[in-house]
N, C-alpha and C positions, 0 to 999 in steps of 0.2 A: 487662489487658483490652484488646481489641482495638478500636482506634476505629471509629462508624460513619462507614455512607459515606454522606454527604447524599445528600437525597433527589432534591437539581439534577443531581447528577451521572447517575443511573436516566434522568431523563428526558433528558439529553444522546445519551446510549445509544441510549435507544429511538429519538430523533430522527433521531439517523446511520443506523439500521437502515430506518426508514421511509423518508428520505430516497435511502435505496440501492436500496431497492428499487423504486423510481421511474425512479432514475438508471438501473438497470439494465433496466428495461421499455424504456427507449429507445434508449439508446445503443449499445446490439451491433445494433439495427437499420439506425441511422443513415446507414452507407455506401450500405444498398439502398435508401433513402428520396431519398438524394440525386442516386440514379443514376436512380432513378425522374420525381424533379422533374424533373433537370437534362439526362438524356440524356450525362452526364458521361463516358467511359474508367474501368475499373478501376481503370488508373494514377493518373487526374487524379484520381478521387475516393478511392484510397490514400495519397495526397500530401496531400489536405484534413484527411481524416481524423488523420494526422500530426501537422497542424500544433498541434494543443490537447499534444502532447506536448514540442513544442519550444518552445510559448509558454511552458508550466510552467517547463521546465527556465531559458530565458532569463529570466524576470521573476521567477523565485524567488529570485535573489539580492537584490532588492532589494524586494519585494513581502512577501516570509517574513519579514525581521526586521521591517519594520513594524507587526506586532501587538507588540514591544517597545516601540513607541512610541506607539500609537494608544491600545490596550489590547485587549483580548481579544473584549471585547463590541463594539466597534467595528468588528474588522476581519471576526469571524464575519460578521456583521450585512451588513457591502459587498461580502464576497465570496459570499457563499449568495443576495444579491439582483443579483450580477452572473450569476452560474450560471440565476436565471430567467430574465433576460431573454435571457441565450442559449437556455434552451427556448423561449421564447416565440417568439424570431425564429427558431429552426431551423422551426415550425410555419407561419410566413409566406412565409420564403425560396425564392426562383423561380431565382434566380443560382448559381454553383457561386461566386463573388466573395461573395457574400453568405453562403454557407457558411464559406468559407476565414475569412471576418472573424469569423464567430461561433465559429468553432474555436481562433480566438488570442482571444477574450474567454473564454469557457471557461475557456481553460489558464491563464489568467492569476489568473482569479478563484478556481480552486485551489489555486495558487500563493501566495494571501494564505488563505482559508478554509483550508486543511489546515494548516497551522502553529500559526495561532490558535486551531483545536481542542483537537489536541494539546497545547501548552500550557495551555489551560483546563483541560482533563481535568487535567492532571496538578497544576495549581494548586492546582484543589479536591478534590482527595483527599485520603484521609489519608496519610503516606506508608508506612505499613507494608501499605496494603491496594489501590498500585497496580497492582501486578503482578495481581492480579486482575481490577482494573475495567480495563485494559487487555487483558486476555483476552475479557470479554465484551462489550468494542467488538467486537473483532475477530472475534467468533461474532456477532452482530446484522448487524452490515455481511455477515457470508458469507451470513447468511439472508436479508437480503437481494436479495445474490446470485444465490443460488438460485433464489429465486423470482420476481423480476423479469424474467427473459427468458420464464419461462409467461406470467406477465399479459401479457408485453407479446406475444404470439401469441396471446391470448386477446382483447386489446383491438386488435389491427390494427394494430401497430407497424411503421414501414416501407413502408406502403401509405395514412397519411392523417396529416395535422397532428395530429390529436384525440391520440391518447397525445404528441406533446410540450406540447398546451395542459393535460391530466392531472396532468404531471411537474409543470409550473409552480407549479399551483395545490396541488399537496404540497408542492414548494419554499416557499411562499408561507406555509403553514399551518407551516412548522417555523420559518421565521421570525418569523413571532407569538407563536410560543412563547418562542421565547428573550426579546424584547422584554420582553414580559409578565411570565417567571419568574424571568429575571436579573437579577441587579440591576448596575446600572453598573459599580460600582467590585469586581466579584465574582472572585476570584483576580487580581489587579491587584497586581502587584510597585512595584518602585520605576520612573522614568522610566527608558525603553529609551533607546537609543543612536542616531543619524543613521544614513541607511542606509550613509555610508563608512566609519563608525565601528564599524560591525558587521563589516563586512568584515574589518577590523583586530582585532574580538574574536574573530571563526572562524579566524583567524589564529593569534593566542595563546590559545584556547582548545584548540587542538589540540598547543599542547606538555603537555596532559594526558594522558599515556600511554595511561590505558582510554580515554577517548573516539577518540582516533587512534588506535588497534589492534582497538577493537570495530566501527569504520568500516570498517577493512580488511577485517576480519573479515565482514561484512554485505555488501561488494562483493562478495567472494567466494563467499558463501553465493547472493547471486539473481545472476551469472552463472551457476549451474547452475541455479537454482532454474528460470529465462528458459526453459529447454529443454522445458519441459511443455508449455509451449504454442506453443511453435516449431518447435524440431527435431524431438521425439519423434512431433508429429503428421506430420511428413513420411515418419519412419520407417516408422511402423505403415500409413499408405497406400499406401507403394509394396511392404510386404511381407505384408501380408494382405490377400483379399479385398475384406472388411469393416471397412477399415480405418477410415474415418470415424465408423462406427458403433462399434467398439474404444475411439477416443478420447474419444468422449462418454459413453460407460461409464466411463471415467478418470475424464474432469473430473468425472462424477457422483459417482463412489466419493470423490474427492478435496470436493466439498462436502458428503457425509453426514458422512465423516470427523470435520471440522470441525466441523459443527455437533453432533456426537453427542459430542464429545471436548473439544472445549475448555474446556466450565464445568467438568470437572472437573480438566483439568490443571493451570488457572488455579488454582482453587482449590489445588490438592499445590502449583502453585511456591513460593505467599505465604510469605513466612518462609524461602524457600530461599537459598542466597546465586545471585548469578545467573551463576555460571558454573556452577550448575546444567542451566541453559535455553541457555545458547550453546554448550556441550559436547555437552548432549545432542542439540539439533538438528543441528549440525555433522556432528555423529556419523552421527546417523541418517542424515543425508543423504547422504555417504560411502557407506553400506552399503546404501541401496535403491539409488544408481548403480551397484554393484557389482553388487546381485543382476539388476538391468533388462537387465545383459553374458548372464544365462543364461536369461532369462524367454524362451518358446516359444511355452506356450499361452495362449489369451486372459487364462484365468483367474490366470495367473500376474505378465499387465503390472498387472490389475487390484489383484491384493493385495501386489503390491511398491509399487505406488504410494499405496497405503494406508497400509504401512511411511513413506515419502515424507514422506505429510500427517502424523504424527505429528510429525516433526525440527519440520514447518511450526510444528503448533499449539506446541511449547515453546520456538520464535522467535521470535514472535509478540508476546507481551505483554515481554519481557526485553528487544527491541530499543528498545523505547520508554520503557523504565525506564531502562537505563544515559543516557540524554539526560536524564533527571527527576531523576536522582540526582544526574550528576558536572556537570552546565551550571547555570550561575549564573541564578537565580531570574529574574533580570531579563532575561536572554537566553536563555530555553529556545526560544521561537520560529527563531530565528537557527538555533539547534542542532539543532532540528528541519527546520528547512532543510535546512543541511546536509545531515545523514541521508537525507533525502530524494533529495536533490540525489546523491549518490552512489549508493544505492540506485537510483538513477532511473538512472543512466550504467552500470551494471551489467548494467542489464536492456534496457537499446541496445545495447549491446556482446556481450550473452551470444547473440542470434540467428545473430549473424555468426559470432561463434568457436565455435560450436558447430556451424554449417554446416559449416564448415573443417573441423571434426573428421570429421567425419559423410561427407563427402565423401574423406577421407583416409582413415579407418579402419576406414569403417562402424559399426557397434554397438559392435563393441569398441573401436574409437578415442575415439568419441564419449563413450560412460559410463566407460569407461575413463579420461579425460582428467577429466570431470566427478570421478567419485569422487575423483581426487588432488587435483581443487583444493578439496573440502571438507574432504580430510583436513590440508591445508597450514590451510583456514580454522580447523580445531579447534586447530590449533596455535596461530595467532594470537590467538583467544579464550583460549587459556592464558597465553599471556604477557601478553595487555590486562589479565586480571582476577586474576595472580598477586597474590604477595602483594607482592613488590618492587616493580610498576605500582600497586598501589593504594599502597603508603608515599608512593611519588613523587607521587600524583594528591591525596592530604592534605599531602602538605608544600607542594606546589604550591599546595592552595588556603587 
């Protein structure tokens, strides 16, 4: 019989999806709010907007393992109440200085909140019914998604303070929830490590074969993955009319997808072994960049990319199980970092080398090139989760 799943964890869920959809009522407007305030450059205000990506990546190394140490409910807690007062002051702020500051507190403060999630979730689960509640994170956060840039052209996002003092006041409301519902010591391991001390376990944590080949493996997968919303839009504007409008038909097909599909993939994964889920998105991913070399008419980018979201949804909850399963209970934060952290450098890297391609070889260079590094990626998920890597990853541990 199958364990439940507490009922903290439901409302964990829901909170991230509500909290998303806030997040995302504001922040794709943000750049045109600032140029509004500030009379700022494209430039200068694509450089602010930036900086919450390199604060991330810079202060995760030492921010992310800290809910090893703090505990889970702690660090949620200082980084979701640092994220308001970045709404708060993005709603005040007259300065393009005052911007730039609140873009590295931002970055920062989900640099410590998303790791501590992450490990919470995976804390209080059962463990045979992760793979699951990891799927319908990740369908709540895309409705989220979705939804969040209507409201927020519904509520005047971009043209007034009022939707980020909005955001706050939902950031504020999810943080009373956890207060109230969590109890302290709630998925709480043993004491985490110093933050140089963690260093030194991502270290040796990575002569665990699956965890070091499913990384690889993940880098791989969102340097192509990055072209959705980089190159491919460059593509379809310079070769269709209606090219703008083409790719918001994408991303649109690409969030029904998701939200129509994932509670049920989730559910098929549970009980699968997971190189169920990293093969088959590898896979798929492979074979929509393939078919995107012969797509013409509109209708045709549209249901290849539909193909696309499918690899996505069975990535999805498996990338954040291998971190749950093979990272030591006391350092899954860390490990979650990490992932992160690479994940994060993949999808910097994948706009540039995909420009290269794209500029070299056009369509066919471009998907062309993509499709082989997903198929090199399937590779690498065969041998992270053979059965030789997983002997060595139990002997190991």
């Amino acid at each position: 019989m199958r364990s439940r799943i507490p009922n903290i964890v439901w409302v964990l869920i829901a909170g991230d999806g509500f909290s998303s959809a806030f997040r995302f009522m504001v922040m794709p407007f943000l750049a045109l709010y600032m140029h509004r305030v500030t009379g700022a450059s494209p430039a200068v205000v694509g450089l602010v907007i930036g900086l919450a990506a390199f604060a991330n990546l810079g202060s995760s190394f030492v921010l992310g393992p800290l809910s090893d140490r703090l505990g889970r409910k702690p660090s949620l807690i200082a980084g979701a109440a640092a994220q308001l007062l970045a709404l708060v002051g993005f709603g005040f702020a007259h300065t393009i200085w005052a911007f730039a500051l609140l873009q590295v507190l931002a970055g920062m403060a989900w640099a410590l909140q998303g790791p501590a999630y992450q490990a919470l979730l995976t804390d209080l689960t059962p463990e045979e019914r992760r793979v699951r509640v990891f799927g319908y994170n990740y369908w709540a956060v895309n409705i989220g998604a979705a939804g969040g840039p209507l409201l927020g052209a519904v509520v005047g996002s971009g043209q007034s303070p009022l939707p980020f003092l909005l955001a706050a006041v939902a950031q504020a409301l999810v943080i009373a929830a956890v207060v109230a519902l969590l109890p302290h010591t709630a998925g709480e391991g043993p004491s985490g490590a110093g933050a140089l001390e963690s260093l030194g376990n991502m270290g040796r944590g990575l002569r665990n074969p699956v965890l070091l080949w499913s990384f690889v493996g993940l880098a791989l997968t969102g340097l192509t993955y990055s072209q959705i919303e980089s190159t491919l839009p460059q593509y379809l504007g310079l070769h269709y009319a209606n090219g703008a409008h083409l790719f918001a038909y994408v991303l649109t097909a690409n969030a029904i997808t998701v939200v129509v599909l994932q509670p049920f993939l989730s559910r098929w994964q549970e009980g699968r072994p997971l190189i169920v889920g990293f093969l088959g998105g590898a896979l798929i991913y492979g074979a929509a960049n393939a078919a995107f070399i012969l797509a013409g008419a509109p209708i045709a980018w549209i249901a290849t990319n539909v193909f696309f979201t499918i690899g996505e949804v069975l990535l999805a909850p498996v990338q954040q199980e291998v971190v749950a399963r093979f990272a030591p209970q006391d350092q899954r934060a860390t490990f979650f970092t990490l992932q992160n952290i690479v994940v994060g450098l993949a999808f910097a890297i994948g706009p540039f080398a995909g420009g290269l391609a794209l500029g070299a070889g056009g369509k066919v260079g471009l998907f062309g090139a993509m499709a082989a590094v997903d198929f090199i990626a399937a590779v690498v998920f065969a041998l992270s989760l053979g059965h030789r890597a997983m002997a060595r990853a139990s002997a190991a541990g």
